[in-house]
VEXDREN-2710 file (C-alpha; in Angstrom, 1 decimal):
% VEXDREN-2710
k/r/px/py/pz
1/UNK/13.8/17.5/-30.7
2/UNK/14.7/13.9/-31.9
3/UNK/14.8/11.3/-34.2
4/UNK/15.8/7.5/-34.3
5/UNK/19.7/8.6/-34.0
6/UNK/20.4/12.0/-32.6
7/UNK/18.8/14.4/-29.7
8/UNK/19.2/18.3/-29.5
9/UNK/18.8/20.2/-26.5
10/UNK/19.5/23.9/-26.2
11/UNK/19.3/26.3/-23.6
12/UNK/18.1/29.6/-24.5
13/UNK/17.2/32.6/-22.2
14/UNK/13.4/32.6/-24.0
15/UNK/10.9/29.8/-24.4
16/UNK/8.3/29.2/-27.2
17/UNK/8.8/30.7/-31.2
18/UNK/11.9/33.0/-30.3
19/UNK/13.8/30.3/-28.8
20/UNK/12.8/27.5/-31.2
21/UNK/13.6/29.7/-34.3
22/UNK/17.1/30.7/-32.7
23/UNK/17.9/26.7/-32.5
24/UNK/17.7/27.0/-36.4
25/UNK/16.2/23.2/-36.6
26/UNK/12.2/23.6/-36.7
27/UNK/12.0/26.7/-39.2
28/UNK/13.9/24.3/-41.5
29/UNK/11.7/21.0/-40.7
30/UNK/9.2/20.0/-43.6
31/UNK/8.5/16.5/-41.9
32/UNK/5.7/15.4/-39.1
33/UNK/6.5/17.4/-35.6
34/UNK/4.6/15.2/-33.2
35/UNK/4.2/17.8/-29.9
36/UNK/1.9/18.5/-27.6
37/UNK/-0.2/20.7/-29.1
38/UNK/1.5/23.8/-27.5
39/UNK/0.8/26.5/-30.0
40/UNK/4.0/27.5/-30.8
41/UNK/4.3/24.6/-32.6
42/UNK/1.9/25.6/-34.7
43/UNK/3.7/28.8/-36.5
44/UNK/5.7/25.8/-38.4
45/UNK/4.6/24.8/-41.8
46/UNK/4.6/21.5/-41.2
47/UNK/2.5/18.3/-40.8
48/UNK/1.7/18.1/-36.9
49/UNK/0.8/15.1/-35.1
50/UNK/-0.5/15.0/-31.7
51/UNK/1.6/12.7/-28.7
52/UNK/-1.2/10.3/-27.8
53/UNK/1.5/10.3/-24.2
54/UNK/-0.1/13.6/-23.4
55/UNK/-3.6/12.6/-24.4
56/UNK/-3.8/9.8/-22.2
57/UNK/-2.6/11.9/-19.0
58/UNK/-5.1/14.7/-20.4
59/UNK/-7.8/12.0/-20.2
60/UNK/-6.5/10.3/-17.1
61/UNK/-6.9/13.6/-15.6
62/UNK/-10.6/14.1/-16.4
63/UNK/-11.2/10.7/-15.6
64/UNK/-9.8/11.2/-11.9
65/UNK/-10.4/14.8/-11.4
66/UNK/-13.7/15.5/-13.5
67/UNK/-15.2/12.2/-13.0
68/UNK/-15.6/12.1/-17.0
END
């Protein structure tokens, strides 16, 4: 997680809801979480927005792979 001025990492033994939650930052957040549309993400009440990083390699990939 980041902003303009700070980055967390953590290390946690789980991944997903269990691990975010213990980190204690995105139960909290009431901004815009811009992710990758990994549905853990989505148990936050928050606004979500979608990295347009990951849609390009997602279209990239059905362009080269799919012939889409």
């Amino acid at each position: 997680m980041s902003n303009d001025d700070w980055t967390f990492y953590a290390v946690h033994e789980k991944r997903g809801t269990i691990a975010m939650n213990d980190m204690g930052i995105l139960p909290l957040f009431k901004g815009t979480l811009c992710n990758d549309h990994w549905k853990p993400y989505y148990t936050y009440d928050c606004t979500h927005a979608l990295c347009n990083a990951h849609h390009l390699r997602e279209l990239t990939f059905a362009w080269e792979q799919d012939g889409q």
